[in-house]
C-alpha positions as YAML, in Angstrom:
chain: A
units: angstrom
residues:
- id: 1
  name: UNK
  ca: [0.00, 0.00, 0.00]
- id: 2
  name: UNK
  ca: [1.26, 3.53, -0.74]
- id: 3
  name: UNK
  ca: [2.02, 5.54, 1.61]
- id: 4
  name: UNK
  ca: [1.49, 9.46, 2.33]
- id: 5
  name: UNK
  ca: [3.38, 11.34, 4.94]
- id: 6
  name: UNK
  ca: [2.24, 14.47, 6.59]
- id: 7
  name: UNK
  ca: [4.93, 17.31, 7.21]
- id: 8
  name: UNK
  ca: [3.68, 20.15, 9.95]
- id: 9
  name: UNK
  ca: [5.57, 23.34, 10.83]
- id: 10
  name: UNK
  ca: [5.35, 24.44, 14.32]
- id: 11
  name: UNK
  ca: [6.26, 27.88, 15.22]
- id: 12
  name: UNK
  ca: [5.40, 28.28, 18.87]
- id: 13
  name: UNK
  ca: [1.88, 27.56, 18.57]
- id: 14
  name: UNK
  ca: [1.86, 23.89, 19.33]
- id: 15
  name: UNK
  ca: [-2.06, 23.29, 19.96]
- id: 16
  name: UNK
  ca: [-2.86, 24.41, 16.59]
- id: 17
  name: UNK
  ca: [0.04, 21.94, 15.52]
- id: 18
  name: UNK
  ca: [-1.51, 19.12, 17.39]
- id: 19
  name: UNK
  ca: [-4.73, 20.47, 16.28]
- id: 20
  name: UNK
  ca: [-3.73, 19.96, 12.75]
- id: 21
  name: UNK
  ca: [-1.96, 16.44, 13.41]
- id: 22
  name: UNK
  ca: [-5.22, 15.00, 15.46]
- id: 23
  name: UNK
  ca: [-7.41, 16.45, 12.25]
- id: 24
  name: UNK
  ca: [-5.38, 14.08, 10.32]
- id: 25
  name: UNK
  ca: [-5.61, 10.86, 12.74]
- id: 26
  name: UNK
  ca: [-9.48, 11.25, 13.20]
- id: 27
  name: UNK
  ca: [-10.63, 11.71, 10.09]
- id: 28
  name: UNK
  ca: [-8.55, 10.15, 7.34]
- id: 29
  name: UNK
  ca: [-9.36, 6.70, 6.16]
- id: 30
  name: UNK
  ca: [-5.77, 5.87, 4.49]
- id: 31
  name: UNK
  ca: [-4.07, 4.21, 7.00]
- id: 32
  name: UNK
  ca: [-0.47, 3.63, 5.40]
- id: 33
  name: UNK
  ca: [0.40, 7.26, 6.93]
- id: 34
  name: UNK
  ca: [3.45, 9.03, 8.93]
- id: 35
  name: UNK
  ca: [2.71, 12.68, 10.69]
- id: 36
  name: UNK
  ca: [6.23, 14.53, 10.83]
- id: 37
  name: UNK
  ca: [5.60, 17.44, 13.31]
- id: 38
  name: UNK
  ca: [8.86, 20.08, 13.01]
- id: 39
  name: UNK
  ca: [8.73, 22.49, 16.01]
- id: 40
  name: UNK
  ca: [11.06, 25.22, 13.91]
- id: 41
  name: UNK
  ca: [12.66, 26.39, 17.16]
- id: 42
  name: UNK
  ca: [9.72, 27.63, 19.16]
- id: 43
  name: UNK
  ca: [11.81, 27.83, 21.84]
- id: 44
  name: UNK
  ca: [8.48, 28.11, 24.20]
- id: 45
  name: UNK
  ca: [8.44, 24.51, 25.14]
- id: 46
  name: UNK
  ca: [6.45, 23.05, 21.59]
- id: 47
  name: UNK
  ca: [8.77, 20.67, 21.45]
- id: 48
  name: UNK
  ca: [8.47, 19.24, 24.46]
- id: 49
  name: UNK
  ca: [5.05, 19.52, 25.04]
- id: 50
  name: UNK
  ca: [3.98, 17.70, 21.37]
- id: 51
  name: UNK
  ca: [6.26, 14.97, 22.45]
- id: 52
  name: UNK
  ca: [4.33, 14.70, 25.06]
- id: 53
  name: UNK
  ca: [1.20, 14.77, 23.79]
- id: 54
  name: UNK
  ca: [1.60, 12.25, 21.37]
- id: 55
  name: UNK
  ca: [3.91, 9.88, 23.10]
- id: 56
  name: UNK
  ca: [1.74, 6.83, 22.71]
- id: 57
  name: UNK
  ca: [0.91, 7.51, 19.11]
- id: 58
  name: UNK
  ca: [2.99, 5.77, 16.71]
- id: 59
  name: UNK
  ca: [2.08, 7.15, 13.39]
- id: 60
  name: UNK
  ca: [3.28, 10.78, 14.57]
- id: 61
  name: UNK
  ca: [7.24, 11.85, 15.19]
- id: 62
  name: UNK
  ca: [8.53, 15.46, 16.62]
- id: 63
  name: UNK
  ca: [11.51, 16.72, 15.34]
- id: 64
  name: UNK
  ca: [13.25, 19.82, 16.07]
- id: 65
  name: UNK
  ca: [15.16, 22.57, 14.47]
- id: 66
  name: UNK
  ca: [17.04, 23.68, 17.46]
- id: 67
  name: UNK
  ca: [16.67, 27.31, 15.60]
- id: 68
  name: UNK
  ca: [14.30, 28.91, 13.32]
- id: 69
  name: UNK
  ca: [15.23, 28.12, 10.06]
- id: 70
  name: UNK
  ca: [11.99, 30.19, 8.24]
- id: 71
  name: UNK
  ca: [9.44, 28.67, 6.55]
- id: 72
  name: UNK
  ca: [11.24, 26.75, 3.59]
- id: 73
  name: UNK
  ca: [14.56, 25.33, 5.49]
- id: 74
  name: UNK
  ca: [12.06, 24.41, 8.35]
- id: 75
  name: UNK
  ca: [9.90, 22.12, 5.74]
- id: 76
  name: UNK
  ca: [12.78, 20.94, 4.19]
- id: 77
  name: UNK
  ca: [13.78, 19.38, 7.65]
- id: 78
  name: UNK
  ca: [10.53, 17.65, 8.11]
- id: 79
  name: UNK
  ca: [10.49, 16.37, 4.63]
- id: 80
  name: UNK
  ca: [14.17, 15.24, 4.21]
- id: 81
  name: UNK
  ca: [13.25, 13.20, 7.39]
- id: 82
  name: UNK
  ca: [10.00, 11.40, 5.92]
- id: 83
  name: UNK
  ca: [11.78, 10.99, 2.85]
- id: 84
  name: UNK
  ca: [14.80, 8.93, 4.68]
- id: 85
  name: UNK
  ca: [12.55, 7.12, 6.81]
- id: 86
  name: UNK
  ca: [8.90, 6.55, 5.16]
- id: 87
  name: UNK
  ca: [9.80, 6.62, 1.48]
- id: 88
  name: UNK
  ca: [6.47, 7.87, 1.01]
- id: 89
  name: UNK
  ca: [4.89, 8.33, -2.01]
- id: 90
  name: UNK
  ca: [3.29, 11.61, -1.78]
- id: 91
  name: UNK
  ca: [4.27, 14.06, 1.41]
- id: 92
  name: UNK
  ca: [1.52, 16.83, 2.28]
- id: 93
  name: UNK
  ca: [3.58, 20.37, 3.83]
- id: 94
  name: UNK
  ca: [0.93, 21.74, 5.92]
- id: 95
  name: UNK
  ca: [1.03, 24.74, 8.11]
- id: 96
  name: UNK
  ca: [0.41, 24.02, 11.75]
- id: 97
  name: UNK
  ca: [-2.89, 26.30, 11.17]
- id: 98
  name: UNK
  ca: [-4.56, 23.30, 8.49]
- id: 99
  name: UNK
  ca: [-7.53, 20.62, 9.52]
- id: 100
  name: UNK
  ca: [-8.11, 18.03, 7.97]
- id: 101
  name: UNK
  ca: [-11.68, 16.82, 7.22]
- id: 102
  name: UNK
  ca: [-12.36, 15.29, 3.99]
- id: 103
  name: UNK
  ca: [-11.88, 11.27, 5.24]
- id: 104
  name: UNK
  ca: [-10.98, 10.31, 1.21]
- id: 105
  name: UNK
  ca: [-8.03, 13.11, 1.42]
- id: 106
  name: UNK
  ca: [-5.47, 10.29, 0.80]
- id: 107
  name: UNK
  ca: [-7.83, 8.07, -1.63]
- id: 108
  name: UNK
  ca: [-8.80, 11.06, -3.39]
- id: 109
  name: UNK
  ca: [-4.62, 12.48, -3.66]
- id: 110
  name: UNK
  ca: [-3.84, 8.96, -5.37]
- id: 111
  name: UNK
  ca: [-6.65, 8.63, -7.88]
- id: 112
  name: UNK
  ca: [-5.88, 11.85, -9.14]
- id: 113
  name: UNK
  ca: [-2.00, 11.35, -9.54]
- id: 114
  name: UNK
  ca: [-2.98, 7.83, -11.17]
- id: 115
  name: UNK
  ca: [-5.14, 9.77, -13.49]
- id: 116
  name: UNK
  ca: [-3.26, 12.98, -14.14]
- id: 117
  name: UNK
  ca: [0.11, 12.37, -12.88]
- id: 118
  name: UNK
  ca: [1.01, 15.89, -10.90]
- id: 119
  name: UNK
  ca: [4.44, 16.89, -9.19]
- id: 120
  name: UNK
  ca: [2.52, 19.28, -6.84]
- id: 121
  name: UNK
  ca: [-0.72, 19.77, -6.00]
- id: 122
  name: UNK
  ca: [-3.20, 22.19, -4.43]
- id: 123
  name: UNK
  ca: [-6.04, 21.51, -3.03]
- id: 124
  name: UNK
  ca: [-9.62, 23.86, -2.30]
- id: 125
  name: UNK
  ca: [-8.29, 25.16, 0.74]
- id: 126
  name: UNK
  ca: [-10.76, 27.63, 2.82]
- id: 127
  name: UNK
  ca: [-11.00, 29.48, 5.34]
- id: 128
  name: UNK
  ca: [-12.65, 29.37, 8.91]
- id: 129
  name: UNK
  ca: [-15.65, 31.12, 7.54]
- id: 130
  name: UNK
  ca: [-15.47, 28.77, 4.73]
- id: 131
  name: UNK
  ca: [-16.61, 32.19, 2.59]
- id: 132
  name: UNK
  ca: [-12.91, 32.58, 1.17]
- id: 133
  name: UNK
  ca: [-11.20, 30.05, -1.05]
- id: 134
  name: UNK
  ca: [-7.26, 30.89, -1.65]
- id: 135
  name: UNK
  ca: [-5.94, 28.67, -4.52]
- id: 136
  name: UNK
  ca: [-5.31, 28.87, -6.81]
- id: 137
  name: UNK
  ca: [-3.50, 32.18, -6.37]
- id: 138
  name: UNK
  ca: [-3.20, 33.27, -9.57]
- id: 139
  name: UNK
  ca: [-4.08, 31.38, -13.18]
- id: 140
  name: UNK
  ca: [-1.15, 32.69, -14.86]
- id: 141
  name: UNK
  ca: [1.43, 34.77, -13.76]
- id: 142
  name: UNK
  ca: [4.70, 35.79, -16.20]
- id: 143
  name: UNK
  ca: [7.82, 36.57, -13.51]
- id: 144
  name: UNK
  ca: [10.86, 38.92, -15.52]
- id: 145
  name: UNK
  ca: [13.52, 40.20, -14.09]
- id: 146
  name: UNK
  ca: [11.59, 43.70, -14.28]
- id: 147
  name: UNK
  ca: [8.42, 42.37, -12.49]
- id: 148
  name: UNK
  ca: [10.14, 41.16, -9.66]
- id: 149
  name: UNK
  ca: [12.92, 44.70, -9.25]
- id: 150
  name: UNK
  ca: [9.12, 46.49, -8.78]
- id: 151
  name: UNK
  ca: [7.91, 44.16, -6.25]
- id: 152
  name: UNK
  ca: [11.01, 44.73, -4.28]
- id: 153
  name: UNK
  ca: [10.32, 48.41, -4.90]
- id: 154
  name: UNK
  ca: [6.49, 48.38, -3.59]
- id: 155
  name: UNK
  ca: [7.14, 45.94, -1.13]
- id: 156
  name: UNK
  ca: [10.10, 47.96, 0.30]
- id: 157
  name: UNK
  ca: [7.71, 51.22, -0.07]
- id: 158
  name: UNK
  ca: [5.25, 49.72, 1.80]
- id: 159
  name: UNK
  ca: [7.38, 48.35, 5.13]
- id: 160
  name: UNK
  ca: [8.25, 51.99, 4.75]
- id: 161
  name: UNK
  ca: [5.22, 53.37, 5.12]
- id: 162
  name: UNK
  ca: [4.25, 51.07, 7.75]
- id: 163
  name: UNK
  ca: [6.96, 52.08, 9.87]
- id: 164
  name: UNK
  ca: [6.07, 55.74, 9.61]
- id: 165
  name: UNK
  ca: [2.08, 55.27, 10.28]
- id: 166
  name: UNK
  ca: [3.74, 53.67, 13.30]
- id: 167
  name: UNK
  ca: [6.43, 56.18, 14.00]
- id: 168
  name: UNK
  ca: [3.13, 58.64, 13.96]
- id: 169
  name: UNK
  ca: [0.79, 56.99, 15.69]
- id: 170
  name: UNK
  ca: [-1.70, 56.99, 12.47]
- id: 171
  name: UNK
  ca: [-2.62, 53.27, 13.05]
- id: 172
  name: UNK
  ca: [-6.37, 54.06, 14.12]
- id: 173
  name: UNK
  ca: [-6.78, 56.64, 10.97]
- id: 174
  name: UNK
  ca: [-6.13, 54.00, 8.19]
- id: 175
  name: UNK
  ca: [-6.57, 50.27, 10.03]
- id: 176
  name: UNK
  ca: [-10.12, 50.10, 8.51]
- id: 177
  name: UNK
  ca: [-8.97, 50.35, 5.08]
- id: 178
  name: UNK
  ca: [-7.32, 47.40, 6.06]
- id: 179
  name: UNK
  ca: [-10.31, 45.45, 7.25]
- id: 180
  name: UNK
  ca: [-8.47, 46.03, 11.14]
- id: 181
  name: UNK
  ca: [-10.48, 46.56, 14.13]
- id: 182
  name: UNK
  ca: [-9.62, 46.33, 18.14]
- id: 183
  name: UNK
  ca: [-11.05, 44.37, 20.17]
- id: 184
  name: UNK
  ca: [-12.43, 44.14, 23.59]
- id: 185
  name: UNK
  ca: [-9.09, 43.27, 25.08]
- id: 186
  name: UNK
  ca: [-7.23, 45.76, 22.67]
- id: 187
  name: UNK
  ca: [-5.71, 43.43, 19.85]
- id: 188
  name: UNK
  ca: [-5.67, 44.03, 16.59]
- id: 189
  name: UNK
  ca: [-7.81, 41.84, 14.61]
- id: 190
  name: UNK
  ca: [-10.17, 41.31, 11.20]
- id: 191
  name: UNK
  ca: [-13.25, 42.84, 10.77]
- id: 192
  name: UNK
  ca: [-15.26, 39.77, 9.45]
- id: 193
  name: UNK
  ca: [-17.78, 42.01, 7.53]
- id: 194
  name: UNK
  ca: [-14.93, 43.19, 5.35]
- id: 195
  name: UNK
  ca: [-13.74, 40.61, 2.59]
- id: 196
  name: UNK
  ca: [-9.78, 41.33, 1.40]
- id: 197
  name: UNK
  ca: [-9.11, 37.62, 0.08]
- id: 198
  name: UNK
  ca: [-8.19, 38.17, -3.45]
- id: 199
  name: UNK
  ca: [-7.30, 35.85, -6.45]
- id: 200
  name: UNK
  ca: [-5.78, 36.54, -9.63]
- id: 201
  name: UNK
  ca: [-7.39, 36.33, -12.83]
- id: 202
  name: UNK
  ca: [-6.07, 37.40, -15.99]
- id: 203
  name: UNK
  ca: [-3.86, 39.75, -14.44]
- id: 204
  name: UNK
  ca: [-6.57, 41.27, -12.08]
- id: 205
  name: UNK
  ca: [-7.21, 41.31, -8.53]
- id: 206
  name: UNK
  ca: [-10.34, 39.31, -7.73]
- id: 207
  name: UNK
  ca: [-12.34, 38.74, -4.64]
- id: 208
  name: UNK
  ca: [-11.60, 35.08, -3.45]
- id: 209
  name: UNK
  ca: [-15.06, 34.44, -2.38]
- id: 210
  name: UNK
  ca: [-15.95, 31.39, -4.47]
- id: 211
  name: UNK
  ca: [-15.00, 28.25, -5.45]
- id: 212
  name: UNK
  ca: [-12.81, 27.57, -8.40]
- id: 213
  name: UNK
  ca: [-14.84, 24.45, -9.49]
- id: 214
  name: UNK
  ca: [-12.57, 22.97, -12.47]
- id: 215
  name: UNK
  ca: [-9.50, 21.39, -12.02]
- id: 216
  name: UNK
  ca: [-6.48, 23.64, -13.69]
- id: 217
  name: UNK
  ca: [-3.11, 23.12, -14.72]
- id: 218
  name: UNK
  ca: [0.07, 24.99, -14.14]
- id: 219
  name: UNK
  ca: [-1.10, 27.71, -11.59]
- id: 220
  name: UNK
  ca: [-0.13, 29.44, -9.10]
- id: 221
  name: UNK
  ca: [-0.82, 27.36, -5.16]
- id: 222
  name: UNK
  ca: [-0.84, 28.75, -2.25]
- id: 223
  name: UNK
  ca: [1.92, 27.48, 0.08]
- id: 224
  name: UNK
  ca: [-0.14, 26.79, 3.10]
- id: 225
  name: UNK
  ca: [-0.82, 23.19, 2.34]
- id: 226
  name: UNK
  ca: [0.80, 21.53, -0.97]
- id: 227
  name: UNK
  ca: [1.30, 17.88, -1.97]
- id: 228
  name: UNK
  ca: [4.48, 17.09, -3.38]
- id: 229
  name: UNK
  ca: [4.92, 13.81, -5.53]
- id: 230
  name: UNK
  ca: [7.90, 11.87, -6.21]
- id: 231
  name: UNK
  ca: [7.60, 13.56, -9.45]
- id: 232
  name: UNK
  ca: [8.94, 16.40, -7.91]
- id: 233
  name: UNK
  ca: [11.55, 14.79, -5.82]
- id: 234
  name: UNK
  ca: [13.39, 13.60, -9.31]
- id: 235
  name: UNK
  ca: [13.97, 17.73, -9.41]
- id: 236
  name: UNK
  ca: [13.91, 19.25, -6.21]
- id: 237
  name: UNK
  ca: [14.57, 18.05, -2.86]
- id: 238
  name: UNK
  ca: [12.19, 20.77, -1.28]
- id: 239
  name: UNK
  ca: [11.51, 24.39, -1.06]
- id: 240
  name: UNK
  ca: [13.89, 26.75, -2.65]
- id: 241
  name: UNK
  ca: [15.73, 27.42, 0.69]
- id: 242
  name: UNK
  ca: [17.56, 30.81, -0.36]
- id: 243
  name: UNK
  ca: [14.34, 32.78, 1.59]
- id: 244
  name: UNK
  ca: [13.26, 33.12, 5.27]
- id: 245
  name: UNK
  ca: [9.58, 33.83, 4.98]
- id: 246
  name: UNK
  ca: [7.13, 34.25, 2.26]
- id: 247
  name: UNK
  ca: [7.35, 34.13, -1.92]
- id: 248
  name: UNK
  ca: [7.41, 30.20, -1.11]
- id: 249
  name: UNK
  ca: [5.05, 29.08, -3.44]
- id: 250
  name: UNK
  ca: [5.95, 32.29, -6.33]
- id: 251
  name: UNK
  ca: [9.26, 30.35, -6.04]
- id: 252
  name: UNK
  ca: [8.04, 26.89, -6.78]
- id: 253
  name: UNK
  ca: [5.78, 28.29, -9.59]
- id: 254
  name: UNK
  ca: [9.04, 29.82, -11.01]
- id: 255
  name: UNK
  ca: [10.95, 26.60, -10.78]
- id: 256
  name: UNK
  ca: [8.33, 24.22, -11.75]
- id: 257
  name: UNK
  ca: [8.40, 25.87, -15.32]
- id: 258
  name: UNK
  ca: [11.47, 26.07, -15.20]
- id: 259
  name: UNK
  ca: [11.97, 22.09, -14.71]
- id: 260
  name: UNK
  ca: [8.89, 21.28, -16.68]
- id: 261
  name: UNK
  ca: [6.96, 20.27, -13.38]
- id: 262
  name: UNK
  ca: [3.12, 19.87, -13.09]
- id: 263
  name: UNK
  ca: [1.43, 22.40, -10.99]
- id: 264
  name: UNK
  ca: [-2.36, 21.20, -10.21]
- id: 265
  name: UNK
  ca: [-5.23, 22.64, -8.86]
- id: 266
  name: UNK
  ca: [-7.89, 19.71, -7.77]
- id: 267
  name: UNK
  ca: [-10.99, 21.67, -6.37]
- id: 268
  name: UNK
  ca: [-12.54, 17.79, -5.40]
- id: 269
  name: UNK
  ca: [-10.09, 18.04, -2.43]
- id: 270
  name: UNK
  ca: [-10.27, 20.20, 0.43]
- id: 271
  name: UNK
  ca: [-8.89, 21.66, 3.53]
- id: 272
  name: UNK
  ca: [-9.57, 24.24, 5.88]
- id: 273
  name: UNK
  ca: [-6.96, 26.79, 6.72]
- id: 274
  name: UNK
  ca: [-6.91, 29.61, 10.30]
- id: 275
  name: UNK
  ca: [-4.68, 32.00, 8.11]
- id: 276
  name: UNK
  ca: [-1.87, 33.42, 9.50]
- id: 277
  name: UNK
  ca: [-2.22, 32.03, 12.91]
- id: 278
  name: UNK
  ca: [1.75, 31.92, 13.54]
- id: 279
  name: UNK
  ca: [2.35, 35.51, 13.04]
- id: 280
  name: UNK
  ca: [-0.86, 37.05, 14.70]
- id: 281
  name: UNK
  ca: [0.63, 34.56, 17.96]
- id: 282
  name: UNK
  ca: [4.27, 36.44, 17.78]
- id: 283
  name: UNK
  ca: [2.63, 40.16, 16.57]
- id: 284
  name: UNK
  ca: [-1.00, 41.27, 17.83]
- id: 285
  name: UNK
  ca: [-0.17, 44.97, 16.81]
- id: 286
  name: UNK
  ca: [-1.64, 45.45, 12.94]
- id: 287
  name: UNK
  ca: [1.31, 47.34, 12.46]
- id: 288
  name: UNK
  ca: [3.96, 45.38, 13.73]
- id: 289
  name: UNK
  ca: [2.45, 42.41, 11.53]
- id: 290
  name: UNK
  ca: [2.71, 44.45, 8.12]
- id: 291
  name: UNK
  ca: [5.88, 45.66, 8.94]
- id: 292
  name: UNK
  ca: [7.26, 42.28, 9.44]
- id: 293
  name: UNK
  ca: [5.33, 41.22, 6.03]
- id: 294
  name: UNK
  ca: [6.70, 43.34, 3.81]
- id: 295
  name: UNK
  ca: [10.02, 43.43, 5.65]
- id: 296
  name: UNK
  ca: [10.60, 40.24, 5.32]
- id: 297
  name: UNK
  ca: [8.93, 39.63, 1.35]
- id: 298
  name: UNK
  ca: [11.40, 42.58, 0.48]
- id: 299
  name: UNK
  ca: [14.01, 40.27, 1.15]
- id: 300
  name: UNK
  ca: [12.33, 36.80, -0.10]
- id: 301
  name: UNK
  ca: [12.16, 38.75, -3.60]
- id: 302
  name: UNK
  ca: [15.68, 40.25, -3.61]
- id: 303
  name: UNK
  ca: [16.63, 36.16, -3.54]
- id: 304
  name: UNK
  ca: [14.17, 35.50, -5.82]
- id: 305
  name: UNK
  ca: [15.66, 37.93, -8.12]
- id: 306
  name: UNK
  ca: [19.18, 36.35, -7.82]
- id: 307
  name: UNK
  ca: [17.86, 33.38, -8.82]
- id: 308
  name: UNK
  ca: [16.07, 34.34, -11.45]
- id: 309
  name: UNK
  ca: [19.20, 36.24, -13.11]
- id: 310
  name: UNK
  ca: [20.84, 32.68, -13.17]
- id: 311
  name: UNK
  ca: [18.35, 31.21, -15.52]
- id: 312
  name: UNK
  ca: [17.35, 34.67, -17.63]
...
């Protein structure tokens, strides 16, 4: 029997990792299946405590980082490790923030490799409100060496500008644009009435609230929960690891055409996924949390850049 192994990043919030891993245990139905939980150097005692928590359960091992090593070196840990110790046939790189409920997840992943061979795939993944659906990103997107020098430019602009609203104490004036509201206790978070979930289509900016219903080829997946194949292990051995946090899945897009690699979208699977719950842990100031965004994207697409100049 095939087998399927789950890969979870933990960043400090280890009940939504175990969350996540449990998902997986009490719902799926394919039972040849490992659950790889990386705690990517919480150092807030997720390590421990997941060890813990599933000591008696077999199918799930916690490894650690010892550091945070960002998003793609901390999911290459977890699947270099299934890889050397399952051999599995397809490995699923979930964010700790992912359930699991479809119970055919597995069945469904292998029928439609056996039918349409894929060397990543993305499922229908929505979220809590199960209003907003975020793959596929973007149908088609054309990255030059020009389109990514201005998203380094807008991206640095708008860290910038973050910074200042801070520096100014503006927050307040311009969080609604932003769909931001306090709450009762002070923190920063959505305003539900507000939708800001966007795909792309043809170039355009979207609103994300319904369902792609067609399967499509080649797009652009959100990195939040992808299913690599060994398809894709005969040209990769993970994420491009030259970036700390964000421009993930741009970077597999970029590669996979590059390497001739199937992208697929498969709207007859499905997940559920919290959104951001990592970052909105560490940051609870609207501010603070763009800042770091864009900070840190500015730099994903600086290395994304230097790759790119070695293949254009």
């Amino acid at each position: 029997m095939r087998t399927i192994c789950y890969v979870i990043l933990n960043y400090k919030t280890y009940e939504e990792a175990a969350a996540c891993a449990e998902s997986i245990l009490s719902t799926q139905t394919w039972k040849n299946m490992h659950i790889v939980i990386v705690d990517n150097g919480s150092g807030n005692g997720s390590e421990e405590w997941l060890a813990e928590h599933f000591i008696d359960e077999k199918r799930v091992r916690v490894i650690a980082s010892g550091e945070n090593l960002g998003f793609a070196r901390g999911n290459n840990l977890g699947i270099r490790y299934a890889r050397e110790h399952y051999d599995p046939d397809l490995i699923v790189a979930a964010n700790s923030d992912i359930l699991f409920e479809q119970p055919d997840f597995g069945e469904r992943l292998f029928e439609i490799y056996d039918r349409k061979p894929y060397a990543i795939l993305g499922a229908d993944v929505v979220d809590a409100t199960r209003t907003q659906h975020f793959n596929p990103v973007a149908e088609k997107r054309s990255y030059t060496l020009n389109y990514m020098r201005k998203q380094i430019a807008v991206s640095w602009a708008k860290c910038k500008m973050f910074q200042m609203i801070k520096l100014l104490h503006l927050k307040k004036a311009i969080a609604g644009h932003y769909g931001v509201v306090s709450d009762e206790t002070g923190r920063d978070v959505k305003d539900g009435s507000k939708n800001l979930t966007t795909r792309e289509e043809d170039g355009k900016s979207v609103s994300a609230d319904s369902r792609v219903d067609e399967r499509m080829k080649d797009v652009l997946l959100h990195g939040c929960c992808l299913v690599f194949s060994k398809d894709f292990f005969k040209q990769m051995d993970g994420f491009y690891d030259g970036t700390f946090l964000y421009a993930e899945e741009e970077i597999l897009y970029y590669l996979a055409g590059k390497y001739g690699m199937t992208l697929l979208y498969a709207p007859e699977i499905g997940c559920m996924h919290k959104e951001a719950v990592s970052t909105n842990f560490v940051m609870q100031n609207f501010c603070d949390a763009k800042i770091f965004y864009f900070g840190n994207i500015t730099k994903s697409y600086r290395a994304f850049l230097a790759l790119m100049k070695k293949y254009e």
